[in-house]
C-alpha positions, 0 to 999 in steps of 0.5 A: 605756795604759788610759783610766783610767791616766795619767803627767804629767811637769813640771819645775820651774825654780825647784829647777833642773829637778827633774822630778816625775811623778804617775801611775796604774797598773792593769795595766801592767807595768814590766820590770827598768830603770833611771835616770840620777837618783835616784827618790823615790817616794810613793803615794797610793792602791794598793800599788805593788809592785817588785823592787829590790836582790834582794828584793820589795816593795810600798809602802803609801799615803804610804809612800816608795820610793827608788832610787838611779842605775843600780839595776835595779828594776821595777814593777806593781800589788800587789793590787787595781786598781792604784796612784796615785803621785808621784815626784821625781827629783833629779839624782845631780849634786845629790844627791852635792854635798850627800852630800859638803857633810854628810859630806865625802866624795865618791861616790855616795849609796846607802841602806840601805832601798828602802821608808822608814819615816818618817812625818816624811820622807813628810809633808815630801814630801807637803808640798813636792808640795803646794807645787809644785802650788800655785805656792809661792814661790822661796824657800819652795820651795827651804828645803822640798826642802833640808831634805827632802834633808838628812833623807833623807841624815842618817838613810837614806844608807849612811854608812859610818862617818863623821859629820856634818860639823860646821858653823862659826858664822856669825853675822855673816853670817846677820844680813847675811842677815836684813838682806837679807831685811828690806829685800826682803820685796817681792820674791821672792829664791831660796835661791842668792841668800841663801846668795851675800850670806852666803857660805854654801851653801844648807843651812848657811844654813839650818841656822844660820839657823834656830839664830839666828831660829828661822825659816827665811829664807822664814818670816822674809820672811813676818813681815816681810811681815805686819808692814808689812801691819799698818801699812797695814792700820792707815793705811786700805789696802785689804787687795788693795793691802796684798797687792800692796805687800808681795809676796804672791802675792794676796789669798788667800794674804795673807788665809791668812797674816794668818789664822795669824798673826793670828787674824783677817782682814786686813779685820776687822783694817783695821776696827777702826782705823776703827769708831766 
């Protein structure tokens, strides 16, 4: 490997050990090969060129790359000096679990295209690496990589013929799971945890969820964070006390909600009860 070229690999417990690589690439050359797990690739700067499926192709900056369990592809630079990327690398056992939960049957997913042309799709990637490199929480985490799965599925997955499984009410159970949500806007909760109390999986969860609040469970959790914030805020707490007693990660990432919420600062917010 060149000085300047570099592979990091880390695995995230919080998405049950999904694997994600960042690496760059000049002159190296990988032969014909393939993967146990599904490979999601986005770059960020070069082409990254492949043989997958019997063709060539060369992916531009922010477009995605997929290739399926098994599939034989290589890879080098395009043109230029090279190409810098991320990938995810889901697991088959996942990926074909929730292929079956959308369209009821069972097998392994496979996609029409090896490059996707999605821009929505590469920015809830982009998004959700984003996330994973600043520590984001359990919970906001997990509805990301849900909802980027199920829309990688619904719109680029071979389906062959069948339709979207339809997903029945559960209203009853979705306010348990505000409820829950209310009462431990504290603590950080996974997505398995809220789906167990409304006996549901993850995506229907959120799929109905969302239809009831017009939130997803982690953005509800943050309203209702902010909104025991500004009551302290208004008996006189300080905003790094307010931070801690309502769950945020810290100051900043309080400060940065307040903001998009409120327009203004937790401080400047705390003052206005207390001028005179």
């Amino acid at each position: 490997m060149r000085a300047e070229e570099f592979c990091y690999v880390k695995t995230h417990k919080v998405l049950n050990g999904l694997e994600v690589i960042h690496a760059q690439f000049t002159d190296t050359v990988f032969g014909k090969h393939a993967h146990a797990d599904y490979v999601i690739s986005i770059v960020d700067t070069g082409v990254m060129h492949f043989c997958h499926k019997g063709a060539s192709h060369n992916a531009l900056p922010g477009q995605l790359s997929i290739v399926s369990p098994d599939e034989l592809h290589t890879g080098s630079k395009g043109q230029g000096e090279g190409w810098r990327y991320r990938a995810l690398y889901p697991s088959l056992e996942r990926v074909s679990d929730l292929y079956q939960e959308l369209f009821g049957r069972s097998g392994v997913p496979s996609f029409h295209a090896s490059i996707l042309q999605d821009e929505r799709l590469s920015r809830q990637m982009q998004l959700l690496l984003a996330k994973l490199e600043s520590g984001a929480e359990a919970l906001d985490l997990e509805v990301h990589w849900e909802l980027f799965l199920v829309n990688l599925l619904q719109k680029h997955a071979i389906k062959r013929g069948q339709s979207p499984r339809a997903l029945g009410s559960a209203q009853s159970n979705i306010e348990q799971v505000r409820d829950y949500l209310a009462d431990q806007y504290q603590h950080k909760v996974s997505l398995e945890t809220v789906a167990q109390q409304a006996g549901i999986s993850k995506f229907h969860l959120i799929k109905e969820f969302k239809r009831y609040f017009q939130l997803t469970p982690h953005q509800y959790q943050i309203q209702q964070r902010l909104n025991h914030a500004r009551a302290q805020l208004k008996r006189g707490m300080s905003a790094v006390d307010v931070a801690l007693n309502c769950g945020f990660h810290d100051q900043s990432h309080f400060s940065k909600a307040f903001v998009r919420a409120m327009g203004i600062t937790p401080s400047a917010y705390r003052q206005q009860f207390f001028t005179r």
